[in-house]
PyMOL commands that place a pseudoatom at each C-alpha (Angstrom):
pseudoatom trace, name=CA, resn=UNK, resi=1, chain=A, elem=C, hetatm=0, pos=[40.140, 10.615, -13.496]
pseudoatom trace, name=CA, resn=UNK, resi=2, chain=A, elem=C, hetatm=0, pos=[40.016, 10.340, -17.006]
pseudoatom trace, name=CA, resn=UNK, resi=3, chain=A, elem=C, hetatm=0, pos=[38.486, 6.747, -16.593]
pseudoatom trace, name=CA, resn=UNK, resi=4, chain=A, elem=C, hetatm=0, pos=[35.790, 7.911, -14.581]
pseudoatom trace, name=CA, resn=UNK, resi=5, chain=A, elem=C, hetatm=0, pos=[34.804, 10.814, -16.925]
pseudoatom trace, name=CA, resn=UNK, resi=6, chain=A, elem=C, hetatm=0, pos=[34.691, 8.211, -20.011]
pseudoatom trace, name=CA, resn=UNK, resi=7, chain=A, elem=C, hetatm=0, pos=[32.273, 6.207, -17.873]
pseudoatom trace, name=CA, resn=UNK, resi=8, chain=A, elem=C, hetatm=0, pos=[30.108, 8.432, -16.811]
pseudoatom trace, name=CA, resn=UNK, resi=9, chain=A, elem=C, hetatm=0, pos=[29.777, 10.162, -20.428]
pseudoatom trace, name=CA, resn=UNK, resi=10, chain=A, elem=C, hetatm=0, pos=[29.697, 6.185, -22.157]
pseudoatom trace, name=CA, resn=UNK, resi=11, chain=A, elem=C, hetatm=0, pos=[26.401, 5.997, -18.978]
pseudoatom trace, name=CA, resn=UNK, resi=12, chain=A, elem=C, hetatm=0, pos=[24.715, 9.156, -19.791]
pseudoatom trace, name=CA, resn=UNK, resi=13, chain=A, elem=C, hetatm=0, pos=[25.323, 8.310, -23.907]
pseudoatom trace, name=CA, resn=UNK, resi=14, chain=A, elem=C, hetatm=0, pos=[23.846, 5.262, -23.525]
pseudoatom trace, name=CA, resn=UNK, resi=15, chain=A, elem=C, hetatm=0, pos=[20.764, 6.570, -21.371]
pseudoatom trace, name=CA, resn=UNK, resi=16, chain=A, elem=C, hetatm=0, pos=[19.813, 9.516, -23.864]
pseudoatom trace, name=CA, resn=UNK, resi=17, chain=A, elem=C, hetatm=0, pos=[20.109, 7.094, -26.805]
pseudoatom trace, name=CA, resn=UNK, resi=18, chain=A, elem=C, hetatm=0, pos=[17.711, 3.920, -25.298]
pseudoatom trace, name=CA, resn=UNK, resi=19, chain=A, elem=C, hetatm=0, pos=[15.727, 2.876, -28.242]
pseudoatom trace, name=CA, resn=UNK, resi=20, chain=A, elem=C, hetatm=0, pos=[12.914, 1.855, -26.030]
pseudoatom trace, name=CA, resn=UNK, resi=21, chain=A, elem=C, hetatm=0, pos=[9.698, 2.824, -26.457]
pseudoatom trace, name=CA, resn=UNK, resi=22, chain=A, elem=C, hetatm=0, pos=[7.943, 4.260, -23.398]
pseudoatom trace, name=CA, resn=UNK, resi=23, chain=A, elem=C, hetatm=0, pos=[4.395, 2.979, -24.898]
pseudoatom trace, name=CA, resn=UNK, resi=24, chain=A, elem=C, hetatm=0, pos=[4.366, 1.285, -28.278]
pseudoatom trace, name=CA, resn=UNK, resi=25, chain=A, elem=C, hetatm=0, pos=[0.321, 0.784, -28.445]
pseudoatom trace, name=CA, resn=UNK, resi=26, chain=A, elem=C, hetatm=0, pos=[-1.811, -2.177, -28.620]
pseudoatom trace, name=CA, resn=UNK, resi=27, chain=A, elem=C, hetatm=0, pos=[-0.717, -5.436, -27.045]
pseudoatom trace, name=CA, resn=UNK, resi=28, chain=A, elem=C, hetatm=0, pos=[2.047, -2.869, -25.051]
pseudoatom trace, name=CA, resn=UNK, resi=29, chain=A, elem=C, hetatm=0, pos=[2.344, -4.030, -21.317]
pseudoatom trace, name=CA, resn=UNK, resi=30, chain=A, elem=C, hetatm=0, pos=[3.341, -1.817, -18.503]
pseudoatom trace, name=CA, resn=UNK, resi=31, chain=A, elem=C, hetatm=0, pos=[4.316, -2.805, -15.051]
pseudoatom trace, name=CA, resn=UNK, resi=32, chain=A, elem=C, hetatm=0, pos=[4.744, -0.473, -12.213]
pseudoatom trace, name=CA, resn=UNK, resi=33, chain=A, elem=C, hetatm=0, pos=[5.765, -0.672, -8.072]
pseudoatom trace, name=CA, resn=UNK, resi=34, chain=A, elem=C, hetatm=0, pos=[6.551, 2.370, -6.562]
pseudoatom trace, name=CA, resn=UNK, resi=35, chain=A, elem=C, hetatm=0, pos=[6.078, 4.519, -3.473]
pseudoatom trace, name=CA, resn=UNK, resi=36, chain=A, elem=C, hetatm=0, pos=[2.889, 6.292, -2.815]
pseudoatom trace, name=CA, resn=UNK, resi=37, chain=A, elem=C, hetatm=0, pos=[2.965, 9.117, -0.652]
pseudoatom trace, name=CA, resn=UNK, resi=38, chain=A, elem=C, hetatm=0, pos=[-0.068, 10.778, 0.806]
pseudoatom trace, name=CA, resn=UNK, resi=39, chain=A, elem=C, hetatm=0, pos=[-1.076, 12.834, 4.130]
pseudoatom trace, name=CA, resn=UNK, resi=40, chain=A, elem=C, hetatm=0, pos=[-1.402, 10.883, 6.771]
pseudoatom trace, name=CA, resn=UNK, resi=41, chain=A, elem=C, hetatm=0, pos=[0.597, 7.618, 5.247]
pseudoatom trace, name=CA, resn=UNK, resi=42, chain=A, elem=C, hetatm=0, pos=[2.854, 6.148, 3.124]
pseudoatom trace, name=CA, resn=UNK, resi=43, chain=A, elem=C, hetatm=0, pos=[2.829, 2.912, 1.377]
pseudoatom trace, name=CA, resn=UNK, resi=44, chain=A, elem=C, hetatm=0, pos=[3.572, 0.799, -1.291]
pseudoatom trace, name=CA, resn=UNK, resi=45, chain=A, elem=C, hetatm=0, pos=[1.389, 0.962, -4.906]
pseudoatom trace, name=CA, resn=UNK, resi=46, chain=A, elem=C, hetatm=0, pos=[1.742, -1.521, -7.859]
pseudoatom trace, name=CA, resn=UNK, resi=47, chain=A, elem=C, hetatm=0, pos=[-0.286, -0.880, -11.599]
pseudoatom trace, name=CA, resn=UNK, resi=48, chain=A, elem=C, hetatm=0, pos=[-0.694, -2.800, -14.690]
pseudoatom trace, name=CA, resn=UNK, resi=49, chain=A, elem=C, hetatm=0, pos=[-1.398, -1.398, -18.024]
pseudoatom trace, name=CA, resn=UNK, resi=50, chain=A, elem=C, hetatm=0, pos=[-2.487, -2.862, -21.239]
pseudoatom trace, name=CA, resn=UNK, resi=51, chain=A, elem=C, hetatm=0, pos=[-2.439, -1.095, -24.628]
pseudoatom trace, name=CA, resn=UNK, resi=52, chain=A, elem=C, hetatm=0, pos=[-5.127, -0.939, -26.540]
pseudoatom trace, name=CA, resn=UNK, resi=53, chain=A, elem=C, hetatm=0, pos=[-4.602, 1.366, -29.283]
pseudoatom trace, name=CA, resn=UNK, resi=54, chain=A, elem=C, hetatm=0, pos=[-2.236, 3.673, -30.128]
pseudoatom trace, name=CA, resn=UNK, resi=55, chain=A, elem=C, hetatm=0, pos=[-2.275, 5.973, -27.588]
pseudoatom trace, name=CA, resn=UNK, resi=56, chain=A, elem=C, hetatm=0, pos=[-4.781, 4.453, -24.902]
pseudoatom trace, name=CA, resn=UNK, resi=57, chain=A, elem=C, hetatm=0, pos=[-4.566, 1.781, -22.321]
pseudoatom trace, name=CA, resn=UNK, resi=58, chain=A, elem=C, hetatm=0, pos=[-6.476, 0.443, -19.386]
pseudoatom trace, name=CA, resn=UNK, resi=59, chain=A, elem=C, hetatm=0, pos=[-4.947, -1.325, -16.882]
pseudoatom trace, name=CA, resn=UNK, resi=60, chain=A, elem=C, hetatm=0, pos=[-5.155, -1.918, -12.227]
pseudoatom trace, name=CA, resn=UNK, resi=61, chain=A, elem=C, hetatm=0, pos=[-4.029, -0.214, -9.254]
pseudoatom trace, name=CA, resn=UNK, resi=62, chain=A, elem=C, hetatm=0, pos=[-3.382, -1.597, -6.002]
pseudoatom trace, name=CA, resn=UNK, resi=63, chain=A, elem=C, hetatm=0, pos=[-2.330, -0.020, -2.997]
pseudoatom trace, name=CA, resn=UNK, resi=64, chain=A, elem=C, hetatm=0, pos=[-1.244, -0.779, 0.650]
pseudoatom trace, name=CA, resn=UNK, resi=65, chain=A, elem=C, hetatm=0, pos=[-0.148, 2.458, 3.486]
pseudoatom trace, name=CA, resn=UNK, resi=66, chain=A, elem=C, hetatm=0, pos=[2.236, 0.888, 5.339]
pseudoatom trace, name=CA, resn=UNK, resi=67, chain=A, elem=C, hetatm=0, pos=[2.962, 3.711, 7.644]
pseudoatom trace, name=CA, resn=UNK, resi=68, chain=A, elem=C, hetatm=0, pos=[-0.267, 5.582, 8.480]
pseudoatom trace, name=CA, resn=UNK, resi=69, chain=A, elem=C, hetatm=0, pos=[-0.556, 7.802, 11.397]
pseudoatom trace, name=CA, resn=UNK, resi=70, chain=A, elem=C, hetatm=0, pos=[-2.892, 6.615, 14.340]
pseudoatom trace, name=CA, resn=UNK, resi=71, chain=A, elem=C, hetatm=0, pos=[-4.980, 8.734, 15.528]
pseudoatom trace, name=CA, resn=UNK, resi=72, chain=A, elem=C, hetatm=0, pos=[-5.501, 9.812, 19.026]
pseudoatom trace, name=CA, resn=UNK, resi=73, chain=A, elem=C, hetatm=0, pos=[-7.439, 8.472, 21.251]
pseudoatom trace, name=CA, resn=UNK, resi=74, chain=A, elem=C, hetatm=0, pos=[-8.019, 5.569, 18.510]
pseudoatom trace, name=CA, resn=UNK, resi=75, chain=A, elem=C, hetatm=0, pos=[-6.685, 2.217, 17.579]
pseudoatom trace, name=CA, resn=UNK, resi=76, chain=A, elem=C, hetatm=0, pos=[-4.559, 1.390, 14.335]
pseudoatom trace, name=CA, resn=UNK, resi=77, chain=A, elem=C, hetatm=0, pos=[-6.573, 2.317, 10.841]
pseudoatom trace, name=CA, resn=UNK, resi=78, chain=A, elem=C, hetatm=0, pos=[-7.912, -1.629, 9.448]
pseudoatom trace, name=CA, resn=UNK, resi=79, chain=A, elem=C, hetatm=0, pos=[-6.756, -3.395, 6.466]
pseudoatom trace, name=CA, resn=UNK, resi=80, chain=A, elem=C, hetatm=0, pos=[-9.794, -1.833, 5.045]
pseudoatom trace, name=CA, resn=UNK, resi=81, chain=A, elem=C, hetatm=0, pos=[-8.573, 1.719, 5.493]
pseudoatom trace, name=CA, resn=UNK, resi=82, chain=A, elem=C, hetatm=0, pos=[-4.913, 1.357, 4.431]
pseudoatom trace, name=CA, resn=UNK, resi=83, chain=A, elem=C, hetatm=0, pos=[-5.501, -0.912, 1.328]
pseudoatom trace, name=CA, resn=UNK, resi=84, chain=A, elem=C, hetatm=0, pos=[-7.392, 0.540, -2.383]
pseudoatom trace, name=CA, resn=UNK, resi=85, chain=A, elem=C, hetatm=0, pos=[-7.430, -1.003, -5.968]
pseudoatom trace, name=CA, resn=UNK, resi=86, chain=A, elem=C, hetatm=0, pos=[-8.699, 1.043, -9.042]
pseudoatom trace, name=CA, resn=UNK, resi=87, chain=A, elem=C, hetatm=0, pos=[-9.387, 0.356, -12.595]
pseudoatom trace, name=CA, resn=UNK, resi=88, chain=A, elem=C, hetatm=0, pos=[-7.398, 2.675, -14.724]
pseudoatom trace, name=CA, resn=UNK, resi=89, chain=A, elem=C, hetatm=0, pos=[-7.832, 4.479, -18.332]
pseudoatom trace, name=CA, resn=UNK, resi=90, chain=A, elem=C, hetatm=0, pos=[-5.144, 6.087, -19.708]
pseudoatom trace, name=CA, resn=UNK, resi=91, chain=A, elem=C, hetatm=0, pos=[-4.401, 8.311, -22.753]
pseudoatom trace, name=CA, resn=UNK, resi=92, chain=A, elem=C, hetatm=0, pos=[-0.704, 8.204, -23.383]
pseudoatom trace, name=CA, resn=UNK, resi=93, chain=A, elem=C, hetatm=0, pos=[0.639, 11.289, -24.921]
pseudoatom trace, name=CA, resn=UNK, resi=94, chain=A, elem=C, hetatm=0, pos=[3.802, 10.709, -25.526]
pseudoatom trace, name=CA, resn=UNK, resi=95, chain=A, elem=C, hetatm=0, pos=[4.097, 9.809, -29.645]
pseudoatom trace, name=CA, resn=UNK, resi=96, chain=A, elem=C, hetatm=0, pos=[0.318, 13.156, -29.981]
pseudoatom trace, name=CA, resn=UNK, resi=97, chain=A, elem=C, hetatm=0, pos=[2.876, 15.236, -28.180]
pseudoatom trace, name=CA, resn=UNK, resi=98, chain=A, elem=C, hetatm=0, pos=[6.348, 14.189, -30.374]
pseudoatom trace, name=CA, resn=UNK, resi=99, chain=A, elem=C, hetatm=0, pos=[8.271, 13.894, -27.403]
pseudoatom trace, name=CA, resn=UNK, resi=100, chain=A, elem=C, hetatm=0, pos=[11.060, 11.103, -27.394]
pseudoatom trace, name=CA, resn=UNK, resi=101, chain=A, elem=C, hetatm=0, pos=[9.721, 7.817, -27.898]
pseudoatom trace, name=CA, resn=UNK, resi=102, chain=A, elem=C, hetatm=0, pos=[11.511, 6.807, -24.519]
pseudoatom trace, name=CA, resn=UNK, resi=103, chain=A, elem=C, hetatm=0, pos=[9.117, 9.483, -22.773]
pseudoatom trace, name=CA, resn=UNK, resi=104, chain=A, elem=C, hetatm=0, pos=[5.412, 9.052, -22.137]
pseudoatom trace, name=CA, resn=UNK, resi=105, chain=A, elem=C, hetatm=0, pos=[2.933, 11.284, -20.536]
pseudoatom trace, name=CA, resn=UNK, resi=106, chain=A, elem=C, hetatm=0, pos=[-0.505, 9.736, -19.476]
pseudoatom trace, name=CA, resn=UNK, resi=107, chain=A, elem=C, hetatm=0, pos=[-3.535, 11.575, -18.452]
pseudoatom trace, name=CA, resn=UNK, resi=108, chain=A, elem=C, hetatm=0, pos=[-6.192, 9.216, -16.983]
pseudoatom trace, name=CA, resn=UNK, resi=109, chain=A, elem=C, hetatm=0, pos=[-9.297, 8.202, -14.980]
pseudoatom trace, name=CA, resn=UNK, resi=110, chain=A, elem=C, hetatm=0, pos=[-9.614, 5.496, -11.989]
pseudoatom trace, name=CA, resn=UNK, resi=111, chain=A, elem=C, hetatm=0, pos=[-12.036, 3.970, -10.309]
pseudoatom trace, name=CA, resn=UNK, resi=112, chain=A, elem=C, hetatm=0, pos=[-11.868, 2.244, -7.114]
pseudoatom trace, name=CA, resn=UNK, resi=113, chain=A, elem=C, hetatm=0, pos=[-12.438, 1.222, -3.731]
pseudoatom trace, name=CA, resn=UNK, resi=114, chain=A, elem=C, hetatm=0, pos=[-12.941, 4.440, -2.477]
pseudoatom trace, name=CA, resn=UNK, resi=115, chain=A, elem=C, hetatm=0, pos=[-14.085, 7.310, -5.285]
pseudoatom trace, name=CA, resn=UNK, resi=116, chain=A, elem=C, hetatm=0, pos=[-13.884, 8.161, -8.567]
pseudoatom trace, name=CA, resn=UNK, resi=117, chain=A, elem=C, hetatm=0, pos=[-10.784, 10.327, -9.798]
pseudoatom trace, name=CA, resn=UNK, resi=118, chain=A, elem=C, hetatm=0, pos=[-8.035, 11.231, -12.035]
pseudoatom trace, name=CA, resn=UNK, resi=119, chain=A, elem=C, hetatm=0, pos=[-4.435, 10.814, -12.866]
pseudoatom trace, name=CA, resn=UNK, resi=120, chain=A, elem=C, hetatm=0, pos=[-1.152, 12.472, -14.633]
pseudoatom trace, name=CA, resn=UNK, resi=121, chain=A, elem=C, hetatm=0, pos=[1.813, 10.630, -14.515]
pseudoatom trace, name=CA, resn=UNK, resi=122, chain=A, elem=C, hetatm=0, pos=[4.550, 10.060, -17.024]
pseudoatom trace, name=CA, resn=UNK, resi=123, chain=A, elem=C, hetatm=0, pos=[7.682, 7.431, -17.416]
pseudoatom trace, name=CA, resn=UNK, resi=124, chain=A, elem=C, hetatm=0, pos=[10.887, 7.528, -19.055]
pseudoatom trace, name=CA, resn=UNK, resi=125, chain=A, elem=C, hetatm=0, pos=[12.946, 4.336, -19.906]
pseudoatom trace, name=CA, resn=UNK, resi=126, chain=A, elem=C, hetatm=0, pos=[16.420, 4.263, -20.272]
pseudoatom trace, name=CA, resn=UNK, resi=127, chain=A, elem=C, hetatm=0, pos=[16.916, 0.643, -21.296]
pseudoatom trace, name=CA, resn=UNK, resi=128, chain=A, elem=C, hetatm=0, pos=[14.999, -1.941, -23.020]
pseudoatom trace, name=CA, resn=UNK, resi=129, chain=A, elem=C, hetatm=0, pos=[12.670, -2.901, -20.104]
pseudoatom trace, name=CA, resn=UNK, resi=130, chain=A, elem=C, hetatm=0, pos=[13.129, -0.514, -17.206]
pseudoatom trace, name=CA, resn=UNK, resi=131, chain=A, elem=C, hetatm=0, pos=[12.290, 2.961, -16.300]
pseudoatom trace, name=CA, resn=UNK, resi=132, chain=A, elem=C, hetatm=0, pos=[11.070, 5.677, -13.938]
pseudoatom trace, name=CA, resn=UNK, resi=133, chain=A, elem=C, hetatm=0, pos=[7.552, 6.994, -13.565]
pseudoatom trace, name=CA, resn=UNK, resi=134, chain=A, elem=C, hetatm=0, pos=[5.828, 9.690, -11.137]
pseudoatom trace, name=CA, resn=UNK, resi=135, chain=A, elem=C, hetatm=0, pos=[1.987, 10.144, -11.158]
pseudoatom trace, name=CA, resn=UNK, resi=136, chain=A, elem=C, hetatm=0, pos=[-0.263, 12.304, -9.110]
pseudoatom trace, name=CA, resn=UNK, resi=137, chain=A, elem=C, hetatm=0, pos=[-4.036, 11.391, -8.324]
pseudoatom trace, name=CA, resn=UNK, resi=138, chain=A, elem=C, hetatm=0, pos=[-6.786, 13.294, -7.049]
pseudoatom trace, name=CA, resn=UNK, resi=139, chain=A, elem=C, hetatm=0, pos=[-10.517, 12.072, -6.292]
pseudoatom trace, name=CA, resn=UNK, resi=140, chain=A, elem=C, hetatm=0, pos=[-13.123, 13.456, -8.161]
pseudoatom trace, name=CA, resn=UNK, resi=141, chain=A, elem=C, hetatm=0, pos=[-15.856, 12.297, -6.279]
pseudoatom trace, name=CA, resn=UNK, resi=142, chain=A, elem=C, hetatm=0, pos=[-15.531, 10.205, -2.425]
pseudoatom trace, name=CA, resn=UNK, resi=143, chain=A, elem=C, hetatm=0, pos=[-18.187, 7.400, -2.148]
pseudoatom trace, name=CA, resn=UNK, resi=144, chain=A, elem=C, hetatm=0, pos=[-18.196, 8.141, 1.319]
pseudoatom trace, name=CA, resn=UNK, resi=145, chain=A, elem=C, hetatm=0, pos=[-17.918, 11.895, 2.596]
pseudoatom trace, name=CA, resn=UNK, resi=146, chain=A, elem=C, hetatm=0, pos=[-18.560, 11.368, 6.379]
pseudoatom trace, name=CA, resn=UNK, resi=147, chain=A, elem=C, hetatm=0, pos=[-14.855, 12.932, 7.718]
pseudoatom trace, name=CA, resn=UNK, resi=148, chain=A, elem=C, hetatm=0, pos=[-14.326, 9.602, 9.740]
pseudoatom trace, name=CA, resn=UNK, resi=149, chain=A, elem=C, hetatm=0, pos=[-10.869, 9.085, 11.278]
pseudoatom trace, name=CA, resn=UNK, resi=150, chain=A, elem=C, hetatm=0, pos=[-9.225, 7.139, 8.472]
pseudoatom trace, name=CA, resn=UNK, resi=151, chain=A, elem=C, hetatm=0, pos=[-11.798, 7.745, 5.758]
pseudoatom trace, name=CA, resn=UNK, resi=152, chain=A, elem=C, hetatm=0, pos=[-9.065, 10.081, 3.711]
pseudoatom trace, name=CA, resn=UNK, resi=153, chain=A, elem=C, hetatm=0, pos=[-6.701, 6.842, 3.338]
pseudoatom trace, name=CA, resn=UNK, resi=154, chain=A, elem=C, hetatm=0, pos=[-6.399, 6.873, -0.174]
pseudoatom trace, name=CA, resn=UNK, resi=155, chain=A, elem=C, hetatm=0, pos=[-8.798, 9.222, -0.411]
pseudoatom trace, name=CA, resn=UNK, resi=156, chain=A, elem=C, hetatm=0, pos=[-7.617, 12.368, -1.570]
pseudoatom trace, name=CA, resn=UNK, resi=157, chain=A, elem=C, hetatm=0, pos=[-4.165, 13.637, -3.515]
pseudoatom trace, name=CA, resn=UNK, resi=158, chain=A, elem=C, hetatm=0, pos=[-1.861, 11.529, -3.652]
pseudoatom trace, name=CA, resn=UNK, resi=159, chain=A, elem=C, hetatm=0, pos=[1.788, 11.245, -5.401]
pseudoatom trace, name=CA, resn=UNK, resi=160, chain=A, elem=C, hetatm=0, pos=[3.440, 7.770, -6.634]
pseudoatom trace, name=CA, resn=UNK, resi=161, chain=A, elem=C, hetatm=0, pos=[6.650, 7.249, -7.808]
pseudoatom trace, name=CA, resn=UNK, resi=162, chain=A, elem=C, hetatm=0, pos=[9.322, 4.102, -8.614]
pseudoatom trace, name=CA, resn=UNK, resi=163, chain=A, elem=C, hetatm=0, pos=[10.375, 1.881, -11.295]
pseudoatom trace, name=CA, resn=UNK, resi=164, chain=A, elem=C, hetatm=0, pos=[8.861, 0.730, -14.412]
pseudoatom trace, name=CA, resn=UNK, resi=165, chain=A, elem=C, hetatm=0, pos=[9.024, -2.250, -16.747]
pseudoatom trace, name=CA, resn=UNK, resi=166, chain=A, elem=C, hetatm=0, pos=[8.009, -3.053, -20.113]
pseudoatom trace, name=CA, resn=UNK, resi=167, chain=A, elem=C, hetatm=0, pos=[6.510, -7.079, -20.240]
pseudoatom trace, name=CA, resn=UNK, resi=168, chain=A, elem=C, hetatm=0, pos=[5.304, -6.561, -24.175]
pseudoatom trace, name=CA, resn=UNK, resi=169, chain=A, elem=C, hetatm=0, pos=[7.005, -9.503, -25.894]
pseudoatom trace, name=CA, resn=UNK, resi=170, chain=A, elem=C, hetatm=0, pos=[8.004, -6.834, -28.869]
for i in range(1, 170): cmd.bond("trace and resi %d" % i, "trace and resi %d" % (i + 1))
show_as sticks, trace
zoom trace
């Protein structure tokens, strides 16, 4: 028992002392795959971002629904429907808000496939090169309001979570 309580407090040590940064600024690289989770499907996301000053970066989406509910009466939703890629713009917080420098918060805009909108996520790394991040996104404006079957596929709020990793060669 003892063993297993020196472990676990040596793990959770270790995790609230990472010396990682969660965004170091220009040049900083961020890699993301997670989960994206949205009425009427679920899928798999993937982003890139690229630092550009201190605290902003721009950066790509792309999305695919793997699981999206078919409608009745008609067939599956296209490739079209269930896949989206955005530009991003992000502000990251983290260092304007003094929170840890493995913590970052990121306001942001996208534009894709399907409308303009907005995002809030944040990431925390707990070793040099890997962490968690969760993001919500919301349209601002749909390209295309006709209320088609599948036209809300990535179309409205949607939440994304999963794993994150730093590729800056710092």
């Amino acid at each position: 028992m003892k063993k297993i309580f020196l472990a676990v407090m040596t793990t959770v040590f270790g995790m609230a002392n990472a010396q990682t940064d969660a965004f170091r600024g220009a040049g900083d690289t961020r890699y993301q795959i997670g989960m994206n989770i949205q009425d009427g499907g679920t899928g798999v996301m993937t982003s890139l971002d690229y630092g550009l000053g201190e605290s902003f970066s721009i950066g790509a989406q792309a999305g695919y629904l793997l699981g999206a509910k078919v409608a009745d009466g008609f067939s599956k939703p296209s490739f079209g429907d269930r896949f989206d890629i955005k530009a991003r713009f992000n502000a990251n917080l983290g260092g304007v808000l003094g929170l840890p420098q493995n913590i970052d918060v990121y306001p942001g805009l996208n534009l894709g496939l399907k409308n303009f909108g907005g995002h809030l996520g944040a990431r925390v790394f707990f070793d040099k090169g890997f962490g968690l991040f969760a993001e919500a996104q919301v349209p601002f404006a749909k390209y295309n309001d006709n209320d088609k079957v599948y036209k809300n596929l990535n179309n409205q709020f949607q939440m994304n979570v999963g794993v994150s990793f730093d590729l800056s060669k710092k």
